[in-house]
ROPAMAR-592581 format. One record per atom (N, C-alpha, C, O, CB): residue in three letters; residue number from 1; x, y, z. Coordinates in Angstrom, 3 decimals, always signed. Glycine has a CB too. Layout:
// ROPAMAR-592581
- aa,i,u,v,w
- ala,NUM,X,Y,Z
...
***
This chain:
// ROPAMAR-592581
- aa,i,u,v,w
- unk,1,-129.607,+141.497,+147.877
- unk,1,-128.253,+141.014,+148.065
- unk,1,-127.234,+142.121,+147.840
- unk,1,-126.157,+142.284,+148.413
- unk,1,-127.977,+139.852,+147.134
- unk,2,-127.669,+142.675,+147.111
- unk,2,-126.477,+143.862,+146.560
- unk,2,-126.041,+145.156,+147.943
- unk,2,-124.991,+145.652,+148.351
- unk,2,-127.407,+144.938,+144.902
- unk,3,-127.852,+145.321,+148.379
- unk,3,-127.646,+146.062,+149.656
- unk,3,-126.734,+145.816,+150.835
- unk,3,-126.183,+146.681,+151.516
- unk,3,-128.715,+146.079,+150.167
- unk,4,-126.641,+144.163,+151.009
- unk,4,-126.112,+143.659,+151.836
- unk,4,-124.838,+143.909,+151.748
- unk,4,-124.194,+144.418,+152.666
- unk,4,-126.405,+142.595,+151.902
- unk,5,-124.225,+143.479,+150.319
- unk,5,-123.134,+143.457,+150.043
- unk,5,-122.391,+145.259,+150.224
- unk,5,-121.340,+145.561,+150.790
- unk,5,-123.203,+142.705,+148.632
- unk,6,-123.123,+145.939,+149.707
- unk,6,-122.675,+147.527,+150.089
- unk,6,-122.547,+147.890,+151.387
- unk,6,-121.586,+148.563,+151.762
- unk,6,-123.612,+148.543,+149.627
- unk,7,-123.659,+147.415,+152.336
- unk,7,-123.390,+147.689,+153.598
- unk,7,-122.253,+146.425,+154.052
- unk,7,-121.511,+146.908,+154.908
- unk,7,-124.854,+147.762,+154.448
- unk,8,-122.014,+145.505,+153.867
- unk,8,-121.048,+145.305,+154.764
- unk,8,-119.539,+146.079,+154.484
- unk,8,-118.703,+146.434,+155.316
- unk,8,-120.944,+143.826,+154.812
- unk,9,-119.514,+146.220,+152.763
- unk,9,-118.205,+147.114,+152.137
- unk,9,-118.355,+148.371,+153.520
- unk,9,-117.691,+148.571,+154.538
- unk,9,-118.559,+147.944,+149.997
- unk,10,-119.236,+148.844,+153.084
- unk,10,-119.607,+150.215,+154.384
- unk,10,-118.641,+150.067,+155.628
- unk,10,-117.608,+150.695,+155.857
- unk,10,-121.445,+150.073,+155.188
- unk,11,-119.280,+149.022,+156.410
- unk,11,-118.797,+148.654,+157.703
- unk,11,-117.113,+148.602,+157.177
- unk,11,-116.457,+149.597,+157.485
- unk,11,-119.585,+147.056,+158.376
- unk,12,-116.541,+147.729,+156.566
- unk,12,-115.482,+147.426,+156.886
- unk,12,-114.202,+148.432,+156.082
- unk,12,-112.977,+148.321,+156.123
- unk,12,-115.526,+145.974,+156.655
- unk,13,-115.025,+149.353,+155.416
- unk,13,-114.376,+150.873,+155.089
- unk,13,-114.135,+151.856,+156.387
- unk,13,-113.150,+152.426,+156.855
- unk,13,-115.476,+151.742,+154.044
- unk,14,-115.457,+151.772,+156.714
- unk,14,-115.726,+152.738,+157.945
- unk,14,-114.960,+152.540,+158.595
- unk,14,-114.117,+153.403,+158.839
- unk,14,-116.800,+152.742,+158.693
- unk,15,-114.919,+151.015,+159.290
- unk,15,-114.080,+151.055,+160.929
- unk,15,-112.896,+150.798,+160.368
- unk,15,-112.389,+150.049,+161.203
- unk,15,-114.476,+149.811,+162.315
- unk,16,-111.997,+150.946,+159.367
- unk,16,-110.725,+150.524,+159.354
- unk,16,-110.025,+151.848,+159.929
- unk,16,-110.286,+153.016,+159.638
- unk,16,-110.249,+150.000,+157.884
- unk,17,-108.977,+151.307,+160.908
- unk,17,-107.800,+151.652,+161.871
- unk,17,-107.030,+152.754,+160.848
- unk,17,-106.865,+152.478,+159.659
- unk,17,-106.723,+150.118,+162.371
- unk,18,-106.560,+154.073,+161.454
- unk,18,-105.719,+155.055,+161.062
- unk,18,-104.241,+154.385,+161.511
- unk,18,-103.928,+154.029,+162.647
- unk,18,-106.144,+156.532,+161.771
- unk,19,-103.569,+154.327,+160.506
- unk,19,-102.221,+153.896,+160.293
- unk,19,-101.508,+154.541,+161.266
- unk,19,-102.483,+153.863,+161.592
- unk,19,-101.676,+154.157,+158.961
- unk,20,-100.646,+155.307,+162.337
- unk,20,-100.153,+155.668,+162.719
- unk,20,-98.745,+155.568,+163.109
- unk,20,-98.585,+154.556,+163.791
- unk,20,-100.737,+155.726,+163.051
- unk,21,-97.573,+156.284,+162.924
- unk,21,-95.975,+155.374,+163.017
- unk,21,-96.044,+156.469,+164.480
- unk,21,-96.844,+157.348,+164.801
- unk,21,-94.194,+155.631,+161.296
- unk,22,-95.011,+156.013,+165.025
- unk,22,-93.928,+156.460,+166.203
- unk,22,-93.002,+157.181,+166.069
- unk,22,-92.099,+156.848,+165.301
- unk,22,-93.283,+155.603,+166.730
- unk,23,-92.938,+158.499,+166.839
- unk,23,-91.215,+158.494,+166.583
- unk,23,-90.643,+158.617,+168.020
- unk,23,-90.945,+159.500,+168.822
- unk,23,-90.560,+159.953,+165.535
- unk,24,-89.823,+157.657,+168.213
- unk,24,-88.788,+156.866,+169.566
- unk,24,-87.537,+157.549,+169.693
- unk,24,-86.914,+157.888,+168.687
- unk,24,-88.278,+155.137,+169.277
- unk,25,-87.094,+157.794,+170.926
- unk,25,-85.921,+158.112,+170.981
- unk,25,-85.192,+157.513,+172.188
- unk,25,-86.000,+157.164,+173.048
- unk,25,-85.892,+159.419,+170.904
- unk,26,-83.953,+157.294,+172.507
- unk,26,-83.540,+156.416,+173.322
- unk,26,-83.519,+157.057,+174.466
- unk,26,-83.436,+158.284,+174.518
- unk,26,-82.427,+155.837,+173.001
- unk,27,-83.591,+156.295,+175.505
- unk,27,-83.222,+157.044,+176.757
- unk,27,-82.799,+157.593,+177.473
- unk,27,-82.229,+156.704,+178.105
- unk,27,-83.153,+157.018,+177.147
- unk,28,-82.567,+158.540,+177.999
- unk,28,-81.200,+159.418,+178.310
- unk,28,-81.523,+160.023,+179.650
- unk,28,-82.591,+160.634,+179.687
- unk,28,-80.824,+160.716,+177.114
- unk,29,-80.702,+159.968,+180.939
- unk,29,-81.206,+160.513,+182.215
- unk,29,-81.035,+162.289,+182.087
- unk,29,-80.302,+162.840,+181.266
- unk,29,-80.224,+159.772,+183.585
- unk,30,-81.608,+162.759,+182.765
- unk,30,-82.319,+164.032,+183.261
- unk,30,-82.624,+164.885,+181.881
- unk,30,-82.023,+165.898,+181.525
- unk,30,-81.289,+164.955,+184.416
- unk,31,-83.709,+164.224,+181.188
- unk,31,-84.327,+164.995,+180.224
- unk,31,-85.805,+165.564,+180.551
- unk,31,-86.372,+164.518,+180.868
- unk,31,-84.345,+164.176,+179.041
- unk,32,-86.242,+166.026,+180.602
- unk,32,-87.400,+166.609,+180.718
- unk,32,-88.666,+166.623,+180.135
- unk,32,-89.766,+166.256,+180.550
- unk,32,-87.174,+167.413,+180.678
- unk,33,-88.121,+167.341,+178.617
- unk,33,-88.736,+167.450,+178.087
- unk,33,-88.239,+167.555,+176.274
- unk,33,-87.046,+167.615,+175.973
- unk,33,-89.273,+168.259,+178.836
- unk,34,-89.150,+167.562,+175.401
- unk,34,-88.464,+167.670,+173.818
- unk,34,-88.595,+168.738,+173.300
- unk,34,-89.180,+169.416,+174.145
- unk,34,-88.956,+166.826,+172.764
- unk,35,-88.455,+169.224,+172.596
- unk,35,-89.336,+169.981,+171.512
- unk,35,-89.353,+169.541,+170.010
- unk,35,-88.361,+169.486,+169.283
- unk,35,-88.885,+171.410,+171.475
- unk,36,-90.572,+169.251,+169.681
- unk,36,-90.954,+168.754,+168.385
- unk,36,-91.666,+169.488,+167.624
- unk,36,-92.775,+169.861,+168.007
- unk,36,-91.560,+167.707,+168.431
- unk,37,-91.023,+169.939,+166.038
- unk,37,-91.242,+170.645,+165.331
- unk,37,-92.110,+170.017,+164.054
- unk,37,-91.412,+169.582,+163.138
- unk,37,-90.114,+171.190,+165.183
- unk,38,-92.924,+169.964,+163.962
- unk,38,-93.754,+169.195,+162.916
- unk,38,-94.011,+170.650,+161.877
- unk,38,-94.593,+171.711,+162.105
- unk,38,-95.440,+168.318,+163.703
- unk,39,-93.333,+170.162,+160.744
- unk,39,-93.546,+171.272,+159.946
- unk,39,-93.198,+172.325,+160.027
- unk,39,-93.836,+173.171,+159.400
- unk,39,-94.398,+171.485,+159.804
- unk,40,-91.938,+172.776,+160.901
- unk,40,-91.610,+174.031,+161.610
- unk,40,-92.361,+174.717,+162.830
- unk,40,-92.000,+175.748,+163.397
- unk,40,-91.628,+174.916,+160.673
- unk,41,-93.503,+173.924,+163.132
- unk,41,-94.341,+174.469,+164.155
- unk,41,-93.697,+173.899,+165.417
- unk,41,-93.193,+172.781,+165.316
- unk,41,-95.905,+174.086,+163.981
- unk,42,-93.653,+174.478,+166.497
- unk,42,-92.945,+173.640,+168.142
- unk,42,-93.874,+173.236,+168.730
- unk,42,-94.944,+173.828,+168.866
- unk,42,-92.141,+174.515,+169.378
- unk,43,-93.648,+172.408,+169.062
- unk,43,-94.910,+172.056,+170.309
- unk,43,-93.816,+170.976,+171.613
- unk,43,-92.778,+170.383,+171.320
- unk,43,-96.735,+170.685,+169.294
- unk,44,-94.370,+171.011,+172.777
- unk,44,-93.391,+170.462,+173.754
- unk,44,-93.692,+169.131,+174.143
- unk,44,-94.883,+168.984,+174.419
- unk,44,-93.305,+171.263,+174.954
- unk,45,-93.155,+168.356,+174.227
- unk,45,-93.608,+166.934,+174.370
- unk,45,-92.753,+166.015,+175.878
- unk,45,-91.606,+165.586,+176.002
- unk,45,-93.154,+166.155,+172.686
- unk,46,-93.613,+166.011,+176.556
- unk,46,-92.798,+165.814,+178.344
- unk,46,-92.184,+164.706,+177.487
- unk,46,-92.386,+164.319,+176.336
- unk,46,-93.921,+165.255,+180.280
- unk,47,-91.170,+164.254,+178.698
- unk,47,-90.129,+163.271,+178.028
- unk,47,-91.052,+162.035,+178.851
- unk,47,-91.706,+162.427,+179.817
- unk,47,-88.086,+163.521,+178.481
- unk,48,-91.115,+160.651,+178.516
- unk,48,-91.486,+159.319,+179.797
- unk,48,-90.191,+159.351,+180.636
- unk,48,-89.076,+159.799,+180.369
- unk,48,-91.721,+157.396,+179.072
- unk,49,-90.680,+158.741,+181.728
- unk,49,-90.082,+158.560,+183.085
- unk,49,-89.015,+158.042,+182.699
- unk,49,-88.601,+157.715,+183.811
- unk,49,-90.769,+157.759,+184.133
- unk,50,-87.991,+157.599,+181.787
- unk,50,-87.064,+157.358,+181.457
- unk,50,-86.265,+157.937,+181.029
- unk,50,-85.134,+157.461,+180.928
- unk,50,-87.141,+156.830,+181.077
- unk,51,-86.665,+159.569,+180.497
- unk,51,-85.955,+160.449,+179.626
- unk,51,-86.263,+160.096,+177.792
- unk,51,-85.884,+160.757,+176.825
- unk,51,-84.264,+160.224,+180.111
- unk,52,-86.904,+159.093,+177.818
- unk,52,-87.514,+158.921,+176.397
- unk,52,-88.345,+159.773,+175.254
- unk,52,-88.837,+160.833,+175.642
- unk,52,-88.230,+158.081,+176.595
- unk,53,-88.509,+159.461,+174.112
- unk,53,-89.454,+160.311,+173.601
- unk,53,-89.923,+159.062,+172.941
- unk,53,-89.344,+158.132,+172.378
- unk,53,-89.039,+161.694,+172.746
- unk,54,-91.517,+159.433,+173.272
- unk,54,-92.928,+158.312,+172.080
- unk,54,-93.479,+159.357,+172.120
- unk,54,-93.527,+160.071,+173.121
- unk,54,-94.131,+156.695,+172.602
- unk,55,-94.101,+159.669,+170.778
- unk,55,-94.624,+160.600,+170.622
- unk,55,-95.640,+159.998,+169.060
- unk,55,-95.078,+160.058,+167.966
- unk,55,-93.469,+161.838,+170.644
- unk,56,-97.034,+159.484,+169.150
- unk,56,-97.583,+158.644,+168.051
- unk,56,-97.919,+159.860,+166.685
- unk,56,-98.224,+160.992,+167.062
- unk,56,-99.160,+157.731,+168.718
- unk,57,-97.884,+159.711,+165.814
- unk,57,-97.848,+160.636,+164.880
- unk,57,-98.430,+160.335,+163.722
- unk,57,-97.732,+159.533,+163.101
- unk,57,-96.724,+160.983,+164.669
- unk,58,-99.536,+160.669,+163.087
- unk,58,-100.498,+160.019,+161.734
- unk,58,-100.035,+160.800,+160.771
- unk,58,-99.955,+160.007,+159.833
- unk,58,-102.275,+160.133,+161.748
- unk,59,-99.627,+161.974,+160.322
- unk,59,-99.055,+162.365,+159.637
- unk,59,-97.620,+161.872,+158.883
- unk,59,-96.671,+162.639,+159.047
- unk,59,-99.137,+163.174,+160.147
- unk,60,-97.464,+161.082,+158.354
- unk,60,-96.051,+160.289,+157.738
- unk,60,-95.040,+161.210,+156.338
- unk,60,-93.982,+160.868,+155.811
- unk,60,-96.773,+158.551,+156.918
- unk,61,-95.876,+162.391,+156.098
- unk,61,-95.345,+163.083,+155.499
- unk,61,-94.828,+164.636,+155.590
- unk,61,-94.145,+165.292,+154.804
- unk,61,-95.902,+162.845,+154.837
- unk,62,-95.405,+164.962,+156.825
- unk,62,-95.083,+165.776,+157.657
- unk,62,-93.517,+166.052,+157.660
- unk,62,-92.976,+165.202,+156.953
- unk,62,-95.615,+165.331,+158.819
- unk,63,-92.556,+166.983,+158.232
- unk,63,-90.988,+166.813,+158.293
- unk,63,-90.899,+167.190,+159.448
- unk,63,-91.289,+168.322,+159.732
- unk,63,-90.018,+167.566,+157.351
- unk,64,-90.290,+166.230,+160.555
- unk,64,-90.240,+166.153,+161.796
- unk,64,-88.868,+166.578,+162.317
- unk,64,-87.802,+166.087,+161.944
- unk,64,-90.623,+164.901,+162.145
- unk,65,-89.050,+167.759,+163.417
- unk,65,-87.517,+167.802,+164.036
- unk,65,-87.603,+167.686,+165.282
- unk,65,-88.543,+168.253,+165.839
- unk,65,-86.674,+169.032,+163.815
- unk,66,-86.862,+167.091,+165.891
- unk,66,-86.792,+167.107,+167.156
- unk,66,-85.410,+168.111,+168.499
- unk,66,-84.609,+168.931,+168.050
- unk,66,-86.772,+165.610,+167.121
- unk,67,-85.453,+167.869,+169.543
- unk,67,-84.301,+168.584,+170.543
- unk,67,-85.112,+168.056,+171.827
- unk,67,-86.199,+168.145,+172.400
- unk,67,-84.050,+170.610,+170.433
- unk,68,-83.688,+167.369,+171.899
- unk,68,-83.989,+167.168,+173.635
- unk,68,-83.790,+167.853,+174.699
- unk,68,-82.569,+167.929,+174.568
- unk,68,-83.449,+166.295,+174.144
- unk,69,-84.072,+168.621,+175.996
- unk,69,-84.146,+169.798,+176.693
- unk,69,-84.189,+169.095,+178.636
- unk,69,-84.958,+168.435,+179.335
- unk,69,-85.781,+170.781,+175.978
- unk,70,-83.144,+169.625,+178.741
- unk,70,-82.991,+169.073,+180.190
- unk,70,-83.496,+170.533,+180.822
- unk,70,-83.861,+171.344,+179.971
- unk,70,-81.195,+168.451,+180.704
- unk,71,-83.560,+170.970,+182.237
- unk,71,-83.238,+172.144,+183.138
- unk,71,-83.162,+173.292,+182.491
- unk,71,-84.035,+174.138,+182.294
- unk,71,-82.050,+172.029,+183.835
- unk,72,-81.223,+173.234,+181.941
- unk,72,-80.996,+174.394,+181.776
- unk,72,-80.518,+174.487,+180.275
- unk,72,-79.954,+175.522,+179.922
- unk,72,-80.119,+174.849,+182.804
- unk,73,-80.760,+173.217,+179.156
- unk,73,-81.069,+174.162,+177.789
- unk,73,-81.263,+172.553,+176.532
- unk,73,-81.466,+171.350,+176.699
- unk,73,-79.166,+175.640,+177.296
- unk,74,-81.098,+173.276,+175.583
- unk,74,-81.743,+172.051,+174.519
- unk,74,-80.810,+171.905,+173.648
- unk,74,-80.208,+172.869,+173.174
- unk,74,-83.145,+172.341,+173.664
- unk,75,-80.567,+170.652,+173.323
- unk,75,-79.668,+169.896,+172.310
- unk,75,-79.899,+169.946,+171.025
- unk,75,-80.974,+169.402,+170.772
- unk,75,-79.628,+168.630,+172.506
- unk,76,-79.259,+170.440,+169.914
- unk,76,-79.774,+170.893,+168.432
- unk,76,-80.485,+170.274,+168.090
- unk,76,-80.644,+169.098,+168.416
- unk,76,-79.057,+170.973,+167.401
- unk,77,-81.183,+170.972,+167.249
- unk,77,-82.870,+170.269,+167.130
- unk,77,-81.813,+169.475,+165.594
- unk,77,-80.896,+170.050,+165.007
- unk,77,-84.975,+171.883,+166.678
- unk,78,-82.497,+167.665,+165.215
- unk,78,-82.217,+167.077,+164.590
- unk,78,-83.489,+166.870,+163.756
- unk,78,-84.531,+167.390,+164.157
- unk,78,-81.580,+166.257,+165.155
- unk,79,-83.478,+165.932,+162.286
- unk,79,-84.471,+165.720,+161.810
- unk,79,-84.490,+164.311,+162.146
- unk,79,-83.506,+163.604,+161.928
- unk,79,-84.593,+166.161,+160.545
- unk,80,-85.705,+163.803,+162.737
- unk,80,-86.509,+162.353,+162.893
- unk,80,-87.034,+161.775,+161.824
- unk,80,-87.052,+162.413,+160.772
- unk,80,-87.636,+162.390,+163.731
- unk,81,-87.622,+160.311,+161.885
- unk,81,-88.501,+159.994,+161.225
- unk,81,-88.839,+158.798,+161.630
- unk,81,-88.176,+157.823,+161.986
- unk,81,-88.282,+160.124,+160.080
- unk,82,-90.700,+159.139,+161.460
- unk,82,-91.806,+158.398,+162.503
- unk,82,-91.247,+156.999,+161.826
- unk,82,-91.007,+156.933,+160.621
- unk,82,-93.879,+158.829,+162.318
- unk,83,-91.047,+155.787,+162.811
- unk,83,-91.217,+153.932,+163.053
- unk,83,-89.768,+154.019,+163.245
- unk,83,-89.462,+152.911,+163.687
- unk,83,-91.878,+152.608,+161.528
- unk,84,-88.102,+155.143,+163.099
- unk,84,-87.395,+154.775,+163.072
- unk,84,-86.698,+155.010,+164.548
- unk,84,-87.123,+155.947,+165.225
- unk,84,-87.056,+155.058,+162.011
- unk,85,-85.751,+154.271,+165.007
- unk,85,-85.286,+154.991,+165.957
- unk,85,-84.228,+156.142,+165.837
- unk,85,-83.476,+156.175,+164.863
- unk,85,-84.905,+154.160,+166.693
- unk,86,-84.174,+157.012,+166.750
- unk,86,-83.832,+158.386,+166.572
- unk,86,-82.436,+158.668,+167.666
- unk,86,-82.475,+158.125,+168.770
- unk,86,-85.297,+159.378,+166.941
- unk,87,-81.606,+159.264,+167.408
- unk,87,-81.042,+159.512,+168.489
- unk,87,-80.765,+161.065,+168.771
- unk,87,-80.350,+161.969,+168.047
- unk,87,-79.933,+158.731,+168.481
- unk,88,-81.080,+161.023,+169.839
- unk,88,-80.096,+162.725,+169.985
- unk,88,-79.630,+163.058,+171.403
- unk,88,-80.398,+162.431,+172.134
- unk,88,-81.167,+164.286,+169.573
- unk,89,-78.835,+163.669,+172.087
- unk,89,-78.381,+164.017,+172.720
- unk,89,-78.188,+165.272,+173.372
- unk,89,-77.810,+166.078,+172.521
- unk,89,-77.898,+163.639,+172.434
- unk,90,-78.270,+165.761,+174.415
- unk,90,-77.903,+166.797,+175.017
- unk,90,-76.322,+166.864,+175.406
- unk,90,-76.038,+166.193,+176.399
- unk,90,-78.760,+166.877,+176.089
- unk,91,-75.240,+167.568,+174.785
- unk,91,-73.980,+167.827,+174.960
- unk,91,-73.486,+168.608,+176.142
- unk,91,-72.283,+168.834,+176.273
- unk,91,-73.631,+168.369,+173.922
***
C-alpha cells in the first residue's frame, strides 16, 4: 500500500503544470516588432497581427523591460510585469 501511495504522490508531482504569467501589451497599428529585455539581455519579439505584444514568460522574478519598434525606430524601453497589462507607445 505504501508503494502505491508513493507512486501515485510521484505521478501527481511529476505532471504538475509550470506556472507561467504573460506579459500583454495593447494594441497599437504599425508596430512590428518589441524588444524585450529580460534581465538586461534583448531579445526581439515580432509584434501579433494587431501590433500587440504576448509574450508567455516562467520566470516571475526576472526584471522585464520592454520598447515597442515600428520601421524606423523604438519607443523607450519601459519596465513590464508578467499577468499585468502594460502600456507603451511609440511617440
Amino acid at each position: 500500500m505504501r508503494k502505491v501511495i508513493i507512486g501515485v504522490l510521484a505521478i501527481l508531482l511529476l505532471s504538475a503544470p509550470v506556472w507561467a504569467a504573460t506579459i500583454v501589451c495593447d494594441p497599437q497599428a504599425g508596430i512590428n516588432y518589441y524588444v524585450v529585455l529580460v534581465n538586461d539581455i534583448p531579445q526581439r519579439v515580432e509584434a501579433q497581427a494587431d501590433g500587440s505584444l504576448r509574450l508567455e514568460v516562467t520566470d516571475t522574478t526576472a526584471i522585464y523591460k520592454a520598447a515597442a519598434c515600428n520601421q524606423w525606430e523604438c519607443s523607450h524601453t519601459v519596465t513590464v510585469a508578467p499577468g499585468a497589462p502594460n502600456r507603451m507607445r511609440v511617440q
